[in-house]
N, C-alpha and C positions, 0 to 999 in steps of 0.2 A: 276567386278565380284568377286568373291572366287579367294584363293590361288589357283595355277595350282594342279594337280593331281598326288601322288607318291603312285605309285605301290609297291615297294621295300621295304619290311618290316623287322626291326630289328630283330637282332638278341634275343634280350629281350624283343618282343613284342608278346603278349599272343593271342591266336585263339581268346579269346573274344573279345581283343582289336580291332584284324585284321576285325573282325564282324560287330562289331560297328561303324567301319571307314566305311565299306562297305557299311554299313544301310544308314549313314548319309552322304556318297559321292551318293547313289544310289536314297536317297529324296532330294539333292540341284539338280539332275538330272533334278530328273523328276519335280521338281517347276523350273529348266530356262525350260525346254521344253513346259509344259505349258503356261508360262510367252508370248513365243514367238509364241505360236497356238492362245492364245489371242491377240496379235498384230496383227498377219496376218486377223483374223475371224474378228478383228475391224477394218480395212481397208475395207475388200471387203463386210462387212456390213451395213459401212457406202456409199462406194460407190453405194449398189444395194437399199440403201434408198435414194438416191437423185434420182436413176433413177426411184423408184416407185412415189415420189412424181411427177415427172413430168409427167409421165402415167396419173397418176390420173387427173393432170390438162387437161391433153388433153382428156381423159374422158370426162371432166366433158364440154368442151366446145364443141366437139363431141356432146353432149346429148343438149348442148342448140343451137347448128345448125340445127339438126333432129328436133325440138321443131322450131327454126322458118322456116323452110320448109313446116313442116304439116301446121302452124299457112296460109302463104302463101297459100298449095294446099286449104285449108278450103276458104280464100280470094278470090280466083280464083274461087272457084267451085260455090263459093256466088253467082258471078253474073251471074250464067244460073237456079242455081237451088231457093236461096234464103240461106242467112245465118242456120239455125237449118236443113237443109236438105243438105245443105254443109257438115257440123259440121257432122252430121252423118254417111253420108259417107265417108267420111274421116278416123272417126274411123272403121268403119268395115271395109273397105281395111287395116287400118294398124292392128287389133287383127286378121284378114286372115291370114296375111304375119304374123304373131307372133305366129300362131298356126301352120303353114306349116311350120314355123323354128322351133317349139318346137317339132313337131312329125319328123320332120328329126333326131333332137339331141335324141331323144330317141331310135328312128331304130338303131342309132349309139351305147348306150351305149348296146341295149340288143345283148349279146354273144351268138354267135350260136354254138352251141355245136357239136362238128365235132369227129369222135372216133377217138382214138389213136392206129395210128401203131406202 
């Protein structure tokens, strides 16, 4: 780092001097304090990107088990109903349950407005 820090000012050293030490001890301050909130912020930036990458992976295989589940219930319902009458019900159970989860989340975000005691 820098020399250590002396307080103790000569006897023949001028207010502006003393100012100017101040100025220039008080911005090496504040560049290590920075220096060291960027270490920290790149640690735990990088660690909450590793763990979003693996969210994401399981996302995305998450999304292709739902995908051979339906492809499945569609298989199955094939053989009572006939494949395209499968196929279609299948989706309209699943945009049901997509619209019955989409008006739930919205019940949720509208605020009911309660008065203030």
């Amino acid at each position: 780092m820098s020399e250590p820090l002396t307080f103790a000012a000569s006897e023949d050293e001028s207010i502006a001097a003393i100012v100017s030490r101040l100025a220039s001890e008080t911005r090496s301050l504040a560049t290590a304090e920075v220096a060291v909130y960027k270490a920290k912020f790149g640690d735990t930036a990088s660690a909450y990107k590793s763990a979003a990458m693996f969210f994401a992976v399981a996302g995305i295989l998450a999304l292709a088990a739902l995908i051979a589940l339906l492809v499945g219930a569609i298989l199955t319902v094939a053989t009572l109903v006939g494949p395209g009458w499968a196929t279609a019900i299948v989706v309209v159970v699943v945009l049901a349950v997509a619209a019955i989860l989409a008006m739930i989340g919205k019940s949720k975000l509208q605020t009911k407005s309660e008065p203030v005691s």
